[in-house]
DOKEKOL-147565 format. One line per 3 residues: number of its first residue (from 1); their letters; for each residue x, y, z of C-alpha. Coordinates in Angstrom, 1 decimal, decimal comma. Example, Ala and Ser with C-alpha at 12.3 -4.5 7.8 and 13.67 -1.06 7.14 Angstrom:
! residues 2
1) AS) 12,3:-4,5:7,8 | 13,7:-1,1:7,1;
//
This chain:
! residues 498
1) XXX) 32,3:9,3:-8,6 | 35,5:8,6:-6,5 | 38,7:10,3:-6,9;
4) XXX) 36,9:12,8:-8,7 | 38,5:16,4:-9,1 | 37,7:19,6:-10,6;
7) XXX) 40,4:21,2:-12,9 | 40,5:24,6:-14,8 | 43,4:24,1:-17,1;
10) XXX) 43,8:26,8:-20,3 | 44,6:25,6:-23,4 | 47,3:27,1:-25,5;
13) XXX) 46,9:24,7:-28,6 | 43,8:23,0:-30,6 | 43,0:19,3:-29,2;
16) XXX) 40,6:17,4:-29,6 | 37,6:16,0:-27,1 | 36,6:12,8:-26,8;
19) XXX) 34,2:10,2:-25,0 | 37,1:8,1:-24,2 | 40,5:5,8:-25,5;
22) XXX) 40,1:5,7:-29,3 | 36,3:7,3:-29,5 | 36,0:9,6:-32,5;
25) XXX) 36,5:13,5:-31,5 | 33,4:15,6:-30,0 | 34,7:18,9:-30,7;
28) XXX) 37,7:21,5:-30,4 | 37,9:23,6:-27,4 | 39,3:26,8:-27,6;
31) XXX) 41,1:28,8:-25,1 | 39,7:29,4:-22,0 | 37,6:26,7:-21,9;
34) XXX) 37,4:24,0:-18,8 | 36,9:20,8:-18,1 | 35,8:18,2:-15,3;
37) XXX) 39,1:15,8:-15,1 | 38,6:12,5:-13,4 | 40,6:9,9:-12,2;
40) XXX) 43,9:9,0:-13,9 | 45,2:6,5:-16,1 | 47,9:5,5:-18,6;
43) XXX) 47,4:7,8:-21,7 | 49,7:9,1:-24,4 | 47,8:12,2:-25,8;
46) XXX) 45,7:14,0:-24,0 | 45,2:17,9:-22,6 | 48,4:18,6:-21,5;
49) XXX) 49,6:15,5:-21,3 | 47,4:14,4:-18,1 | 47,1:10,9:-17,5;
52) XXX) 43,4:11,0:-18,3 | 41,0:8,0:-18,3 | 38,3:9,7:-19,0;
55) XXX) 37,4:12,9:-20,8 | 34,0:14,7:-20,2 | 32,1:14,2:-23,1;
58) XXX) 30,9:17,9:-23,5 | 33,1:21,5:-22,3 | 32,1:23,2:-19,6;
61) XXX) 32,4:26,7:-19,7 | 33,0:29,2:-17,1 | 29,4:30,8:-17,7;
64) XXX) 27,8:27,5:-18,7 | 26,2:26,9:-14,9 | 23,2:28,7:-14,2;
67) XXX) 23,5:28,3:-10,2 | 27,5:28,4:-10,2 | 29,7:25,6:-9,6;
70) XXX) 28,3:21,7:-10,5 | 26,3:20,8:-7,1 | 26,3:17,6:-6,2;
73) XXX) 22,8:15,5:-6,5 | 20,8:12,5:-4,8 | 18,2:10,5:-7,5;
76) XXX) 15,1:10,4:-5,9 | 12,9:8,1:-7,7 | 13,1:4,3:-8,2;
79) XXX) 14,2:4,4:-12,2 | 15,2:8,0:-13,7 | 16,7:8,0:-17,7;
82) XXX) 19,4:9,7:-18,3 | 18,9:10,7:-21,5 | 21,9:11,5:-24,3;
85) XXX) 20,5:15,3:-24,8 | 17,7:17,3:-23,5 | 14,6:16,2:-24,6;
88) XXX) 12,5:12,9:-24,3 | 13,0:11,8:-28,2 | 16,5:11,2:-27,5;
91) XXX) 17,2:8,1:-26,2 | 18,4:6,5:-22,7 | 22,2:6,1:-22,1;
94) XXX) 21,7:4,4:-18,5 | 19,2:4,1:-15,9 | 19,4:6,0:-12,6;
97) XXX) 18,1:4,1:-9,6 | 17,0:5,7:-6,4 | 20,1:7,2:-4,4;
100) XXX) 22,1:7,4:-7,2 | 24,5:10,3:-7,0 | 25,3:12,8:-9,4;
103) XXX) 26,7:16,2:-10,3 | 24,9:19,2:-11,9 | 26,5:20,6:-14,9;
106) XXX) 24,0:23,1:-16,2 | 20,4:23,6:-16,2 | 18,7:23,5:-20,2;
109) XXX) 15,1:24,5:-19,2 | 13,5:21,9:-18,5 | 16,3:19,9:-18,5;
112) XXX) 19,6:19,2:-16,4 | 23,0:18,4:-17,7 | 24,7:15,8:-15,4;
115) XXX) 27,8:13,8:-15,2 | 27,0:10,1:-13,7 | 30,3:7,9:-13,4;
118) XXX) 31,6:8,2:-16,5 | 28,3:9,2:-18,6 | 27,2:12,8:-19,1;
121) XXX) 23,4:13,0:-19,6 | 20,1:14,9:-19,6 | 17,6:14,5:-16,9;
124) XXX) 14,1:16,1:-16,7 | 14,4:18,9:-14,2 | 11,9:18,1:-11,1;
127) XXX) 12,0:18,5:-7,2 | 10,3:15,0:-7,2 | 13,1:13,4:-9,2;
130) XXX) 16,1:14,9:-8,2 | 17,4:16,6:-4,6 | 20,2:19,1:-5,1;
133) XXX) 22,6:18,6:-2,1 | 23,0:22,1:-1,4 | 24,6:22,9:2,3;
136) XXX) 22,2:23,7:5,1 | 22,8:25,4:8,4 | 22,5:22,4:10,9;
139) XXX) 25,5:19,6:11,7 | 25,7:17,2:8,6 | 26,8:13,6:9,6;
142) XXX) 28,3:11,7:7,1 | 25,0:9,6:7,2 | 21,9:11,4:9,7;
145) XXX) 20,4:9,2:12,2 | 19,4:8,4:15,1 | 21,9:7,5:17,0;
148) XXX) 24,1:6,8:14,1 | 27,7:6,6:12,3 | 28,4:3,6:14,7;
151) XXX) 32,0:2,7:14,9 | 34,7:1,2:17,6 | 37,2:2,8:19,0;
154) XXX) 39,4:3,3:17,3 | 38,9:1,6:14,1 | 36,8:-1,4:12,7;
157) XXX) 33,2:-1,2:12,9 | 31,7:-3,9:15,2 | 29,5:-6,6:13,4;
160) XXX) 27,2:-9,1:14,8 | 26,2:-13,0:14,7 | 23,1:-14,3:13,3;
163) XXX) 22,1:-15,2:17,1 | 22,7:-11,6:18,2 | 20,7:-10,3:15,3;
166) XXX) 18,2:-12,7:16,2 | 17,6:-11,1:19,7 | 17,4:-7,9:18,8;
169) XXX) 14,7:-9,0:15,8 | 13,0:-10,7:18,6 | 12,8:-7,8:20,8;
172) XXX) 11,0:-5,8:17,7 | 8,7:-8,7:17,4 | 8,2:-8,2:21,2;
175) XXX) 7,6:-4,6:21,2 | 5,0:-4,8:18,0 | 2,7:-7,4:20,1;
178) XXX) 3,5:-5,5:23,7 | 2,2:-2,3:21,2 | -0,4:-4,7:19,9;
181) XXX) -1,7:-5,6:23,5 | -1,3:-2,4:24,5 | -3,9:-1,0:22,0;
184) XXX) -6,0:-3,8:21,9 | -5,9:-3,6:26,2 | -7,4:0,2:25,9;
187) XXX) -10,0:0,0:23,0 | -11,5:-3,0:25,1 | -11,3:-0,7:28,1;
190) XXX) -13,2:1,9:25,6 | -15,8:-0,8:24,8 | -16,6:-1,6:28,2;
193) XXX) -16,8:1,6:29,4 | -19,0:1,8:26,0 | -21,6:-0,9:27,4;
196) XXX) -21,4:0,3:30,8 | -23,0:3,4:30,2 | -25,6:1,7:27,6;
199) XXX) -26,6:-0,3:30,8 | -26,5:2,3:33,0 | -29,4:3,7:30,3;
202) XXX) -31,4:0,5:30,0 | -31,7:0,5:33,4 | -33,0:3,6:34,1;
205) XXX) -35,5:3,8:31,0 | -36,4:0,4:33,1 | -37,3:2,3:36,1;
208) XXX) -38,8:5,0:34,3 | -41,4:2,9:32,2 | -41,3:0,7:35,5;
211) XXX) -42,8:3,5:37,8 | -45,2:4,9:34,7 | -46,4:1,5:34,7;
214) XXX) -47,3:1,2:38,1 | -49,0:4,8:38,2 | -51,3:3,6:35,2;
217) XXX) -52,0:0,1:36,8 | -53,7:2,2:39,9 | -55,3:4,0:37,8;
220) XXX) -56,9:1,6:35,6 | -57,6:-0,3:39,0 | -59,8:2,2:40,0;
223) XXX) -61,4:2,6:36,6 | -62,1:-0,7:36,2 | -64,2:-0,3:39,7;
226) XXX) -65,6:2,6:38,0 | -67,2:0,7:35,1 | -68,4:-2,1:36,9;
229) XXX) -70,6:-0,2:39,0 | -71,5:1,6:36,0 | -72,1:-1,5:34,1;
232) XXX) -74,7:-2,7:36,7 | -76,5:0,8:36,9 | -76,1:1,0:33,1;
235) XXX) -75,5:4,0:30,8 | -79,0:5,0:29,9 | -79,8:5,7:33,7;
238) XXX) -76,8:8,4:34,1 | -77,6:10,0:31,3 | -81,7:9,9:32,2;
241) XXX) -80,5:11,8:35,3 | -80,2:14,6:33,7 | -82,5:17,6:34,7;
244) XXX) -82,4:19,0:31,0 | -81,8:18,1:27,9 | -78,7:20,5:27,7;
247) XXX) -77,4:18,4:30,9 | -78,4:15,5:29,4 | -75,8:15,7:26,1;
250) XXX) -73,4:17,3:28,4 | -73,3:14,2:30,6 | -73,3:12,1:27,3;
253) XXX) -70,1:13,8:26,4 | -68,3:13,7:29,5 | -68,8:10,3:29,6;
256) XXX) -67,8:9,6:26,4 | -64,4:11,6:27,2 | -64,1:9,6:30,3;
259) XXX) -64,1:6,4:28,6 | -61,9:7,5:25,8 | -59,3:8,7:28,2;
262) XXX) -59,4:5,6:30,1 | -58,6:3,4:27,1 | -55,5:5,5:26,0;
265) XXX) -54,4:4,5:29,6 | -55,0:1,4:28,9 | -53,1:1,6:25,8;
268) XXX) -50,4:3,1:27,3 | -50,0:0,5:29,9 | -49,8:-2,1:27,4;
271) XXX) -47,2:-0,4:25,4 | -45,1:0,7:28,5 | -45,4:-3,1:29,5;
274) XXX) -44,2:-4,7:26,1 | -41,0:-1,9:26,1 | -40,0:-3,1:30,0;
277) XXX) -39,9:-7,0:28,5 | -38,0:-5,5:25,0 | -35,7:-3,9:27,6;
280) XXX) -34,7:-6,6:29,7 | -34,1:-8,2:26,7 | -31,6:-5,6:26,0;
283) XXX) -30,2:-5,6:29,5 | -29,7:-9,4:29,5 | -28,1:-9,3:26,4;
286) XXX) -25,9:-5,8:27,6 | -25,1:-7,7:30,7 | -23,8:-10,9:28,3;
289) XXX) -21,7:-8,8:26,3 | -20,2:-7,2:29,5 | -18,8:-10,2:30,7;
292) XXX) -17,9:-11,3:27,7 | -15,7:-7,9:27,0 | -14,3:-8,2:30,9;
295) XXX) -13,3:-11,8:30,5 | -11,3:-10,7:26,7 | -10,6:-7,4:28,5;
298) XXX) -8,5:-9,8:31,5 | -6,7:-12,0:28,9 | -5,3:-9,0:27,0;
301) XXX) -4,2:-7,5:30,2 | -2,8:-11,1:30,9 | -0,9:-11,4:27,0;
304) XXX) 0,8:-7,5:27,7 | 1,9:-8,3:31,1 | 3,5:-11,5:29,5;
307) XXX) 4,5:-9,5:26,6 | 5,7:-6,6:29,0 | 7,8:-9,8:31,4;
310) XXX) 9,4:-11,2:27,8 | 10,4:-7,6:26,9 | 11,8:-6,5:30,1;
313) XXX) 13,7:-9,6:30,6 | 15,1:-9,5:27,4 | 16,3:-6,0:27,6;
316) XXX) 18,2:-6,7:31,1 | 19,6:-9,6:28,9 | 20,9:-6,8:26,2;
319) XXX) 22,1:-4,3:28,5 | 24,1:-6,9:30,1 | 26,2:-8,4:26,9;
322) XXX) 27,8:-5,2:24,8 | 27,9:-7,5:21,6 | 23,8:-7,5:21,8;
325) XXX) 24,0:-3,6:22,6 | 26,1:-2,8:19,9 | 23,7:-5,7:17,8;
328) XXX) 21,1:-3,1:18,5 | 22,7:-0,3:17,7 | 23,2:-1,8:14,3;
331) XXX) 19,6:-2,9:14,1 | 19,0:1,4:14,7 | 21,1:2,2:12,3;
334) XXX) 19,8:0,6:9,5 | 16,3:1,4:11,1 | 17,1:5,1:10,6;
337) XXX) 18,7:4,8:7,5 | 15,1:3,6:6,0 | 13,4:6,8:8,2;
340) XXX) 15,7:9,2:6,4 | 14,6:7,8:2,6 | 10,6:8,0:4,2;
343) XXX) 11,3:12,0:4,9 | 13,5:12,4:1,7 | 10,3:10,8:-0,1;
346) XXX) 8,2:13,1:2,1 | 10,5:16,4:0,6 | 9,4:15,4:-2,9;
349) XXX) 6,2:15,0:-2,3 | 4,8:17,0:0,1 | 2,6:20,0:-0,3;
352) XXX) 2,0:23,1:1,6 | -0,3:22,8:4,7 | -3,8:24,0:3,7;
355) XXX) -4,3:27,4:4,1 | -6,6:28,2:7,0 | -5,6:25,8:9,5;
358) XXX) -5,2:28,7:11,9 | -3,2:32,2:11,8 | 0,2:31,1:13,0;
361) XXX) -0,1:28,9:10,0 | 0,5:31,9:7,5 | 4,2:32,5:9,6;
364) XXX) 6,9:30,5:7,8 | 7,9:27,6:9,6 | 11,9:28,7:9,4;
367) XXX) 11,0:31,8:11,1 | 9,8:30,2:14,8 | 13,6:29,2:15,3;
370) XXX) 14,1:29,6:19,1 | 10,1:30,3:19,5 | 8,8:26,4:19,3;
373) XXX) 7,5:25,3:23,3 | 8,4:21,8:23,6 | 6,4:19,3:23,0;
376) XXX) 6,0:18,1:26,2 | 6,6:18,1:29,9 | 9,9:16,7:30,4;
379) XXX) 13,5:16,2:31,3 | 16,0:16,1:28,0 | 18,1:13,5:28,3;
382) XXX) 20,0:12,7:25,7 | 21,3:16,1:23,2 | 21,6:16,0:19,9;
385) XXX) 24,8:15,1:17,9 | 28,0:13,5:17,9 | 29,4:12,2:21,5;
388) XXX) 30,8:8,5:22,9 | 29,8:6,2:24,7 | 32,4:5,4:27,0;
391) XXX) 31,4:1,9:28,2 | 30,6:0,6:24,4 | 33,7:3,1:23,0;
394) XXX) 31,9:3,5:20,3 | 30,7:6,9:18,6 | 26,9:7,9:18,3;
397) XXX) 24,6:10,9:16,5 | 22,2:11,8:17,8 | 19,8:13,0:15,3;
400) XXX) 17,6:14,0:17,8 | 16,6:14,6:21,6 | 15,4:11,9:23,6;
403) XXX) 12,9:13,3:26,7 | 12,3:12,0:30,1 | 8,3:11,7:30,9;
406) XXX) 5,5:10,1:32,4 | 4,2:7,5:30,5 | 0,7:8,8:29,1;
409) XXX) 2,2:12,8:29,3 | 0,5:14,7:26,3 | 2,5:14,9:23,5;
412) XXX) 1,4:18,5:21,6 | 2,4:19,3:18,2 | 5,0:22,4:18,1;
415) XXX) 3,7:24,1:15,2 | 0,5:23,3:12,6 | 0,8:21,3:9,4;
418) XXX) -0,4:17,9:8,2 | 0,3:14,5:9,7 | 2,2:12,9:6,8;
421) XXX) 3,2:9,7:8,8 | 1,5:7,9:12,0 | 2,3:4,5:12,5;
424) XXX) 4,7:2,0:14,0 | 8,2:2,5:12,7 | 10,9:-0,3:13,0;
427) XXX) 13,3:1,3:15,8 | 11,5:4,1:16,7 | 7,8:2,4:17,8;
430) XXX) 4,6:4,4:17,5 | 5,6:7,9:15,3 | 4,6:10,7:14,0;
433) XXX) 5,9:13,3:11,2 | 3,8:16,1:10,9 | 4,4:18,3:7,5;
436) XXX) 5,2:22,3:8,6 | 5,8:23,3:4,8 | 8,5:24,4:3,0;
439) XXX) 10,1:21,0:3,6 | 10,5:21,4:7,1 | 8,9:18,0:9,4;
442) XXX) 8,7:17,5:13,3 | 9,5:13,4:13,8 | 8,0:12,2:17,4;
445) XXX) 8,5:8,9:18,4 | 8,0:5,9:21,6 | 4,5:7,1:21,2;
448) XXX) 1,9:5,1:23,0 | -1,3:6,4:21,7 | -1,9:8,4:18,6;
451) XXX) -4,4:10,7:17,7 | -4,0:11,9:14,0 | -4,2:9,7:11,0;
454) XXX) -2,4:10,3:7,9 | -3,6:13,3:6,2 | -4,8:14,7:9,7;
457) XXX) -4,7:18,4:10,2 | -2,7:19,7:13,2 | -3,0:22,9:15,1;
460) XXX) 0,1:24,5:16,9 | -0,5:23,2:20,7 | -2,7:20,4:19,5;
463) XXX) -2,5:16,8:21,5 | -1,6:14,6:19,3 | -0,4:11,2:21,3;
466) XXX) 0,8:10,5:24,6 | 4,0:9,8:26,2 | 5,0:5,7:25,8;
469) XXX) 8,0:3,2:25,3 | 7,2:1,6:22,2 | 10,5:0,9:20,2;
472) XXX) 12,6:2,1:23,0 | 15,5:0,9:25,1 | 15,4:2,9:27,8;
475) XXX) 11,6:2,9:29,1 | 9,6:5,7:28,5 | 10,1:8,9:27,2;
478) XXX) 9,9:11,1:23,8 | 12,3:10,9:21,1 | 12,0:14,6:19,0;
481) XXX) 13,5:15,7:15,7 | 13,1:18,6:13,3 | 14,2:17,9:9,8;
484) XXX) 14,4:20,1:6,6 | 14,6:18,3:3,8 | 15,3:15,2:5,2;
487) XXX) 18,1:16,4:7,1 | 18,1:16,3:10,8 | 18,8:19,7:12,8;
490) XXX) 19,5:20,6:16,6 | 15,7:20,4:18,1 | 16,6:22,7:20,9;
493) XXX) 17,9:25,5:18,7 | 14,3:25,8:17,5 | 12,6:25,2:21,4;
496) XXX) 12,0:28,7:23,5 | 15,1:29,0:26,1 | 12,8:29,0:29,6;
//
């Protein structure tokens, strides 16, 4: 749609309106009626004699918009018809692809009237399919991102060699297996520590059963001494003993009881016996799998120290050469082109955060501006929006704030929602985007470990990662964003002044 202008022009005589050069006429428009006038050519007749190349296909009237003026529109979906009247029995004209831009005529029901290059069309009317451009209250780069809209002073945009770009897609290889190691280092760490404690447990169930043991050994010892005297007096001559018959049955079942008793000791012993060899066993085994995890545990540590040396070397490398600086500033900014289509997709598809999740929860998002608590213990170093870098001279945007911090800080979610996104991010490392409703996302990013999973609920407060350098050039620290419908705003507008 370049060169495109709008133009009220009244008509004082009958013409006639047509798709373009030679087309059969549309209709007449009568007086007062308007039209959307685009960019010029050579033409003999026309309204007014304008040099007109094309001619909207249908009038627009001055009460034909239901919302106003024709807003500008962004296609969201992969393949959208536009469709030569409202109504899915008339047939396609063209094919909208994803980011496809438009202008809203008017709104039939379930339908929208749009004008797409030189075609005017019908589109089904849905959030999910369409995004109407509308103005928001935040700064509006030409393109959001972070750390975006890269150009040299003062004019040509700087672009890179196939070996530059081959660093800088090296150093994201590097920073995926460093992140790899990193993960893999603390969830051996977790298994030890895991095995550990089972051993720890073994060991004293050993000791347990090993002292019961020897308690029922003495025991039996002496109740073996017991029966063989007995067994050379013999049972009838205990029980004959007896001064009565009353003491006689009495004796019988005393020594019955005595006897019985002594063989669930015996029973006992046997048992407690057979479970101290079953848990050596164990231990053995426990001990095997311990040395087994340390020895794994010290060649991961070993492959991210490496990892951590290739990485570190290679940044000094690209802070030292501006052409592999600026390379990875390029590398950004088509990194952040692709996380502004993931939140735009978000924006369409995204629902509400259940109900529930706590009672801040029922507060609208939009009204916390200047109430959020940061998100963690920090120094902010780098502001959002437009400033430039003197040494490069070239300009940046900032789409966010970047935050100084101890690696493993607690990251804490500034408001409740649902975790749409937690993964590794080209550019950006470990991330997050939690959902707050009402199109409104937190981004958080350099993470080093995550807590939520997709479709994870989040409290207000909640930890949620920690602090880490994954994806990031200058060591560790938190890069923060707030977006609304894709779009990113000032973060510390929204943070408590303290």
């Amino acid at each position: 749609m370049r060169n495109l202008s709008l133009l009220s022009e009244r008509i004082n005589k009958t013409h006639d309106v047509m798709q373009g050069p030679g087309f059969q006429p549309m209709g007449n428009p009568v007086s007062n009626d308007t039209f959307l006038i685009f960019s010029p050519c050579r033409q003999r007749r026309g309204l007014m004699n304008l040099l007109v190349w094309f001619l909207v296909a249908c009038l627009v009237s001055s009460n034909t918009l239901a919302a106003g003026d024709p807003k500008p529109g962004t296609v969201l979906v992969r393949k959208l018809n536009l469709r030569s009247g409202p109504g899915r029995h008339n047939p396609p004209i063209a094919t909208l692809t994803k980011g496809a831009k438009v202008l809203v005529l008017s709104y039939e029901g379930e339908w929208v009237r749009v004008l797409y290059k030189d075609q005017t069309g019908f589109i089904i009317n849905r959030e999910r399919y369409l995004h109407i451009d509308e103005p928001e209250e935040m700064i509006d780069p030409p393109s959001s991102g972070h750390q975006r809209n890269l150009r040299e002073s003062p004019t040509k945009m700087v672009t890179t060699t196939n070996a530059e770009k081959a660093v800088i897609a090296e150093l994201e290889e590097i920073q995926k297996a460093l992140g790899r190691a990193r993960k893999k280092v603390a969830r051996l760490s977790t298994e030890l520590k895991a095995i550990e404690s089972r051993i720890r447990e073994s060991e004293g169930q050993f000791r347990e059963t090993e002292q019961r043991v020897e308690r029922n050994e003495q025991y039996v010892a002496s109740r073996m001494a017991a029966l063989y005297k007995l067994s050379w007096i013999g049972k009838f001559h205990v029980l004959a003993s007896a001064d009565s018959m009353f003491d006689f049955f009495a004796n019988k079942r005393a020594l019955e009881q005595i006897l019985a008793h002594d063989e669930r000791v015996l029973d006992r012993l046997y048992a407690d016996k057979t479970r101290m060899k079953a848990i050596l066993v164990k231990l053995s085994a426990e001990q095997n799998e311990k040395q087994a995890a340390t020895a794994d545990l010290s060649n991961r540590i070993d492959t991210m120290n490496r990892e951590q040396a290739r990485r570190e070397k290679l940044l000094v490398e690209i802070r030292s050469k501006k052409s592999l600086q600026l390379a990875a500033m390029a590398s950004l900014q088509m990194s952040t082109k692709a996380l502004d289509q993931t939140v735009a997709s978000f924006s369409v598809q995204s629902k509400p955060p259940e109900a529930g999740l706590s009672p801040v929860a029922e507060k609208p998002f939009a009204a916390l501006k200047g109430l959020l608590m940061m998100p963690v213990k920090g120094k902010v170093v780098s502001l959002f929006g437009h400033y430039q870098d003197s040494k490069l001279k070239v300009t940046h945007f900032q789409s966010g704030i970047d935050i100084k911090a101890d690696r493993g800080e607690p990251i804490r979610a500034v408001y409740s929602g649902k975790t749409l996104f937690s993964s590794w991010f080209k550019g950006f490392g470990n991330m997050i985007i939690i959902d707050h409703g009402n199109h409104y996302y937190s981004v958080y990013a350099h993470l080093e470990e995550q807590f939520k999973t997709k479709g994870d609920p989040v409290e207000a407060g909640e930890v949620i990662a920690t602090v880490g350098d994954s994806g990031s050039l200058t060591g560790a620290g938190l890069h923060f964003e707030i977006r609304h419908h894709g779009k990113p705003m000032n973060p510390l507008a929204w943070i408590k002044k303290s």
